[in-house]
C-alpha angles and dihedrals in degrees: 000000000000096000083057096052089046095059091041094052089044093053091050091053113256142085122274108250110236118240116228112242125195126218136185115211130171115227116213097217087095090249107125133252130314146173126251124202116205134165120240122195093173153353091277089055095051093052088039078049092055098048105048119107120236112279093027113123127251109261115207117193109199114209134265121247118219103196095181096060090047089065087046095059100033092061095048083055102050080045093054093049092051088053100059099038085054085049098049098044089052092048088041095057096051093057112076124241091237112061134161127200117271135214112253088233110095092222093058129088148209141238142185130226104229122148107292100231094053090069082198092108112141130220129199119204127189081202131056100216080061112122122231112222136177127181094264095050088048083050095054090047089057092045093042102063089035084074092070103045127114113198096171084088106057088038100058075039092077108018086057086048101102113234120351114175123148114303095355125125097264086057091051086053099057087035085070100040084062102057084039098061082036092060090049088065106024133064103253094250086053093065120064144172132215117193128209129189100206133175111253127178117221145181106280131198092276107074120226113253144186124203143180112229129190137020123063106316109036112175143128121288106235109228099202129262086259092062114044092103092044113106148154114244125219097025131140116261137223134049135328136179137184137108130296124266118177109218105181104222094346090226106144099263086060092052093048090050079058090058105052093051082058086241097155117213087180096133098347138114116269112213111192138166122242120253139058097055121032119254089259094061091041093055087042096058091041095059089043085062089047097246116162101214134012126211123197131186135159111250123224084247096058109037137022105231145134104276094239101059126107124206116237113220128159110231102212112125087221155066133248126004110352088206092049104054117176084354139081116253095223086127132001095192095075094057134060119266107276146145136199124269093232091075115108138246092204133087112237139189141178111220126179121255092260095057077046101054093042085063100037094052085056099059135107144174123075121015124260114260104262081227097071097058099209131147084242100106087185140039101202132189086220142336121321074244100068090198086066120092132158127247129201132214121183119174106172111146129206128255137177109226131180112244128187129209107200115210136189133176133215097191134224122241099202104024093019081165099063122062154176111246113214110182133165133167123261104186117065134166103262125352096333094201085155093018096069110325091084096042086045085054101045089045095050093043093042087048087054101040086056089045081057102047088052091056088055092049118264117142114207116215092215137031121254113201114199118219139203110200118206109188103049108128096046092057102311087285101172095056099040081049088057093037096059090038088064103025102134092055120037102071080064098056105025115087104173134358122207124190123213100186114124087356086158117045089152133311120267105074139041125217137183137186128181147082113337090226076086101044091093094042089053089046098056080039094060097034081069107048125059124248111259092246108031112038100177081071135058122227089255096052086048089046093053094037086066104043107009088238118072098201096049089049101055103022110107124185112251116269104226095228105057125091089243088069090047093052091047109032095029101027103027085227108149098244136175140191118209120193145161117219149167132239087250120082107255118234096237119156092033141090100267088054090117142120094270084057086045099048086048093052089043096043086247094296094109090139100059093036080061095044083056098055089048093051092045090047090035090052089047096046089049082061108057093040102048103042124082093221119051120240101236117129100215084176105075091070092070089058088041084051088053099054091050093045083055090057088045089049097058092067087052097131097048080057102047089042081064093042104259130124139199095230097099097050082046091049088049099045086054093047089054082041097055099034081060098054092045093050080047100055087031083059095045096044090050138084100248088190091076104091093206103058088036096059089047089053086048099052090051083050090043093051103061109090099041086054082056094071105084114240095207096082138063128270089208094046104031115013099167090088103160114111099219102020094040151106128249144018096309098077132093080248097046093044082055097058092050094060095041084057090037081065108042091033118005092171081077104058131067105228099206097057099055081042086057095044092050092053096046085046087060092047099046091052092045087057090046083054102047089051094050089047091057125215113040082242094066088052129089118192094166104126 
C-alpha cells in the first residue's frame, strides 16, 4: 500500500510526508525504559528501525524518483481524460434540453405538459418503440374515432328495454348488457360490480286518488288512463283533507308571495306546476308552510305533452338510501332502524294538466299574480263553493330491492391512484331515452373510444373509472350508496367527477352545473370542439354570441337529485354536469320520454348532438389525465368566499349589537386568498416535470373541495356539508338567511346557533386555507 502511495505522490509531484512511529527498547545502562521517537518513510526503515541497537543514529532513506515511468503514467492518464470528455460531449448532444420523467416500464411513455394549442410538446423515451404524444395529438386521436361512433344503437338499447325502474328485471337486463360491452374492451379484473340493497316505495294494489268532498257534486277526480301507474315515491300515506291553494312552482319566493297576500297554506292542499325546483324542494317548502298534501302537474306553458300525463318524481329531500342515511346500505342488518330526515310528513301526488284544470277552474278566492303567468285566474284558498275541499289518498307501499353499480378502469400509467370518475343512470321511469339511454350511450362508447386510444399508444397519467349508476331516479341512489361506502378514501383518489345523465335535452343551447373549480376547465373544453348546428363555430363562440357573456349563459344552479350534487355536497369530490337543451321543458320522467321525443328536440340530429357531448366530456377528462398539473382552478374560491362575505357584511350591525365582528371570516378568507397565490407562484417557479413535487401540488389541489365540507355537523343529520354548495344553516347561504330573518323577525331565530354556524363557517375556511397553504409551519392562525 505504501509503495503504491509513493508512486502515486510522486507522480503527482511532491515528497511523500514521513509517519511517526513509536518503539520500546530496553537500554541496557540500567537506566529504565524509555521511548524512543523515530521517523519511518517505508517498510525497509521500520525493520531497519527494529533491529538497531540503542545509540545508533536514525537513518532516513529518501526515495528514488523514476522519471521515465512518470511520463508513462502521466500520459495514460491524459489519454484517459480525453477519452471520457469525448465520450460525454458526443452522448450529451444526442439528449434533448427538454426532458420529463419517465416510468421505469419500457412500454410506457412520457409526455410534457406544454401549453395544449403550440403542438410543439417533447417527449423523451428510454425505448425506441415509445410514442410521442402531445395534447393535440391525444385530441385528434379522440376525434378522430368519434367520428366513427354510432350512439342510435345503445340508446334504443335501453329506451326498448320494458320497465326499467330501479332493481326490476328490465334494469338487471341492461345491467348485464353493460358488463358485458365493458368486458369486450376491458381485461376481466378491470371490470367490477358493487351490489345495495336499498328501500324503495312503489304503486300498490290500492291505487292513489284524489276527490272532491263536500258541496253539492262530490266525486273522484279522474286523473286520466295515461297516468294509474304514475306515483311519487317516498311520500306519506294515508288520507288528507283542506282546502286548495294554487302555489305556482312552489319554490319559496311563490309561497312568500302567498304570504303577503295573507293566503294561508296552514292545513290545506298545495297544487303546483312541475319545473324550476325538483319535486323534493317543492314538497319541502310546502310542509314548511304546514300544508297537509301537495299536488303537483305539468302545465301546457311548461311542457309539450299529451294532456293526460302525469310527471314521476321521488319527493325525499334527499340523496341515496332514505333508510340509510350517512351510511351505505350493503346490509341493514348491521345498523338500527332509521330514516332520513328528508323524508316527508306529507302525503304527495303527481297528477296530469287536465286533473289539474278541472280543480283550478274551481277555485276561488284571491286572484292569481299577473307574474306567474299561469291559466289559473285564482289562487283560493278553497272552492268558489266554500262547502268543496280535496281530499288525498296515497297508498305506496316500501320494498327492499337489490340494485347493482357496474364499474370499469382504463389505468394510469403514472398516478394510477388518482382518477377521473365518468358515471351516468341506467333505470328511468318509461322509456328514459334522455333519462339514461343517452348517458348509458355516451358512457359504453366513451369507455370504448379511451380502450382504443390506449391500443394506439396513448398513456394516460392518471386512471378514469366508468360508472353505471342504478338508483337514479329515485335520488341518484346507486352513486350516494358508493360514495358513503367509500367515503374515507375517496377524497383522496377522485379528481373530477363528470355525470352523464340527460346530457341531451335538445340541441340549441348548452348548460352546465357543478363546482366552479371546473368552470375554467368547461370553458377551454368548449372553446375546442364545434357547436352541433353551427360548425364553423365552437360552443363557446355560440355561448358568448347569446348572452355576451358565455358563463352566465351556460351556467345553471345544481339540481339536488342528481349524483353531481352527492359527489360534491356529500363527497367533496369536484363534479360537473354537462347538457344541451332547448328553450322548451323536456319530458323527461314520463311516458313520452323516447327516441322519437329526442330526435324532435334535437331536429332530428340527435347523433351528432351526442357525438358533441362525448367529445365535450372526452376533451375535459384528457385534461385532467395528461397534464402534470390538474386543471382545477382552487382559486376561484377565494373570489366565490368574497361574494358571500359581501352579503354577510351587509347584516354587520345585527352582528356587532350581539358582540360579533366580521374581522375573523375577513381574516380567513385572506389567509385562502393569499395561500392561493402562494401554491400558485410555488407552481410557476417549480419543475413540473419532477413527479414527485408535482403529486404533492396536486394533493393540495385535490383536496379543496373536500376541505370545503365543514367538519363541525353531522353526516346523518346534515350531509350537505359543503359550505358553499351545501344544505342548512351551516352554510355561508343558509347563515345568510338567518341574519336576513334575525332583521325582519329576530323572535324567530335562535341567536346561539347562528353564532355557532358562523363560527364553524370561519373555521372551516381557515382549515381550507392552512391546507392550501401546505406544512403547519407555513400556517399562521395568530389573530
Amino acid at each position: 500500500m505504501d509503495r503504491a502511495r509513493i508512486a502515486i505522490s510522486s507522480l503527482l509531484g511532491f515528497e511523500p510526508k514521513s509517519y511517526t512511529r513509536f518503539s520500546l527498547t530496553r537500554r541496557t545502562d540500567g537506566d529504565g525504559s524509555r521511548v524512543e521517537m523515530k521517523l519511518a518513510e517505508n517498510e525497509n526503515d521500520e525493520e531497519m528501525g527494529d533491529a538497531m541497537a540503542d545509540g545508533m543514529e536514525t537513518q532516513i532513506e529518501k526515495p528514488h524518483n523514476n522519471h521515465k515511468t512518470r511520463c508513462y503514467l502521466m500520459i495514460a492518464v491524459l489519454l484517459v481524460l480525453i477519452g471520457f470528455l469525448v465520450g460525454y460531449l458526443a452522448f450529451r448532444g444526442q439528449t434533448p434540453g427538454k426532458s420529463v420523467s419517465l416510468s421505469d416500464q419500457p412500454t410506457e411513455a412520457s409526455y410534457t405538459d406544454d401549453d395544449d394549442d403550440d403542438g410543439n410538446d417533447e417527449f423523451v423515451a428510454t425505448n425506441e418503440e415509445e410514442m410521442s404524444l402531445a395534447f393535440s395529438d391525444i385530441k385528434k386521436m379522440l376525434t378522430d374515432n368519434l367520428d366513427s361512433s354510432q350512439f342510435l344503437h345503445d340508446i334504443n338499447k335501453v329506451s326498448d328495454t320494458s320497465n326499467h325502474e330501479t332493481g326490476s328485471v328490465g334494469d338487471l337486463t341492461i345491467t348485464q348488457y353493460i358488463r358485458q360491452e365493458f368486458l369486450k374492451n376491458f381485461e376481466k379484473h378491470s371490470v367490477w360490480t358493487d351490489t345495495h340493497y336499498v328501500t324503495l316505495q312503489f304503486n300498490s294494489a290500492s291505487p292513489n286518488r284524489v276527490w272532491i268532498v263536500g258541496g253539492e257534486n262530490p266525486g273522484e277526480i279522474q286523473l286520466g288512463q295515461q297516468n294509474p301507474k304514475v306515483f311519487c315515491p317516498y311520500s306519506a300515506t294515508g288520507k288528507f283533507t283542506g282546502k286548495l291553494v294554487y302555489a305556482n312552482y312552489g319554490t319559496k319566493d311563490d309561497f312568500k308571495l302567498l304570504s303577503s297576500m295573507s293566503v294561508p297554506v296552514n292545513g290545506s292542499v298545495v297544487v303546483v306546476r312541475a319545473g324550476k325546483i325538483n319535486f323534493a324542494e317543492k314538497v319541502t317548502n310546502a310542509e314548511n308552510m304546514k300544508a297537509g298534501g301537495v299536488l303537483i302537474y305539468p302545465d301546457p306553458e311548461d311542457y309539450i305533452l299529451d294532456p293526460d300525463v302525469a310527471m314521476f318524481g321521488h319527493v325525499h329531500m334527499g340523496l341515496g338510501d332514505p333508510r340509510s342515511p350517512g351510511f351505505p346500505s350493503f346490509n341493514h342488518t348491521q345498523f338500527p332502524p332509521t330514516k332520513s330526515s328528508g323524508l316527508p310528513g306529507i302525503l304527495v301526488h303527481s297528477i296530469s294538466a287536465n286533473a289539474a284544470t278541472s280543480l283550478l277552474n274551481k277555485l276561488g278566492g284571491e286572484t292569481s299574480p299577473s307574474s306567474w303567468k299561469s291559466k289559473a285566474t285564482k289562487i283560493g284558498p278553497g272552492f268558489a263553493n266554500d262547502d268543496e275541499r280535496v281530499m288525498m289518498e296515497v297508498n305506496n307501499v316500501e320494498e327492499v330491492r337489490g340494485m347493482h353499480n357496474v364499474f370499469a378502469v382504463v389505468k394510469g400509467f403514472e398516478e394510477p391512484d388518482h382518477y377521473v370518475v365518468i358515471g351516468a343512470q341506467r333505470d328511468a321511469f318509461g322509456p328514459g331515452a334522455a333519462e339514461s339511454g343517452v348517458g348509458t350511450a355516451l358512457l359504453l362508447e366513451l369507455s370504448r373510444v379511451f380502450t382504443r386510444m390506449v391500443e394506439d399508444g396513448f398513456r394516460p397519467r392518471r386512471s378514469i373509472i366508468f360508472a353505471s349508476w342504478s338508483g337514479g331516479s329515485f335520488g341518484a341512489i346507486g352513486a350516494t350508496e358508493w360514495l358513503e361506502g367509500y367515503m374515507s378514501v375517496l377524497h383522496l383518489k377522485v379528481c373530477a367527477y363528470f355525470s352523464l345523465d340527460r346530457a341531451v335535452l335538445g340541441g340549441t343551447n348548452f348548460e352546465m352545473f357543478g363546482s366552479s373549480m371546473l368552470y375554467n376547465l368547461i370553458r377551454e373544453t368548449i372553446s375546442m370542439v364545434k357547436s352541433p348546428f353551427s360548425p364553423d363555430k365552437s360552443i363557446y363562440e355560440m355561448a358568448e354570441a347569446g348572452a355576451g357573456d358565455w358563463l352566465k349563459a351556460v351556467l345553471q344552479p345544481i339540481p339536488m337529485d342528481t349524483s353531481v350534487y352527492a359527489f360534491l355536497a356529500i363527497g367533496g369530490i369536484p363534479a360537473m354536469g354537462l347538457s344541451f337543451t332547448k328553450d322548451k321543458n323536456y319530458p323527461y320522467n314520463t311516458k313520452e320520454d323516447t327516441v322519437n321525443t329526442l330526435n324532435r328536440f334535437t331536429n332530428d340530429n340527435l347523433n351528432a348532438v351526442t357525438r358533441a357531448m362525448a367529445e365535450v366530456v372526452g376533451v375535459a377528462v384528457i385534461k385532467l389525465i395528461h397534464h402534470h398539473q390538474l386543471p382545477l382552478d382552487y382559486h376561484k374560491y377565494a373570489s366565490d368566499l368574497s361574494g358571500y362575505i359581501i352579503d354577510i357584511q351587509r347584516y354587520a350591525s345585527e352582528l356587532q349589537e350581539r358582540g360579533l365582528t366580521m374581522r375573523w371570516l375577513f381574516s380567513a378568507r385572506g389567509d385562502f386568498y393569499r395561500a392561493a397565490n402562494t401554491l400558485r407562484s410555488q407552481i410557476e417557479s417549480s419543475d413540473m416535470n419532477d413527479v414527485l413535487l408535482c403529486r404533492t401540488y396536486n394533493n393540495r389541489i385535490m383536496r379543496v373541495e373536500y376541505n370545503f365540507l365543514s367538519p363541525y355537523v353531522s353526516i346523518n343529520n346534515c350531509p350537505y356539508r359543503h359550505l358553499l354548495y351545501g344544505k342548512g344553516n351551516h352554510t355561508l347561504a343558509g347563515i345568510v338567511e338567518q341574519l336576513e330573518l334575525l332583521r325582519v323577525n329576530p323572535e324567530l331565530v335562535d341567536f346561539n346557533m347562528t353564532r355557532n354556524d358562523l363560527a364553524y363557517a370561519t373555521w372551516t375556511v381557515q382549515g381550507a386555507a392552512n391546507a392550501l397553504g401546505g406544512e403547519v409551519w407555513t400556517s399562521s392562525n395568530n389573530f
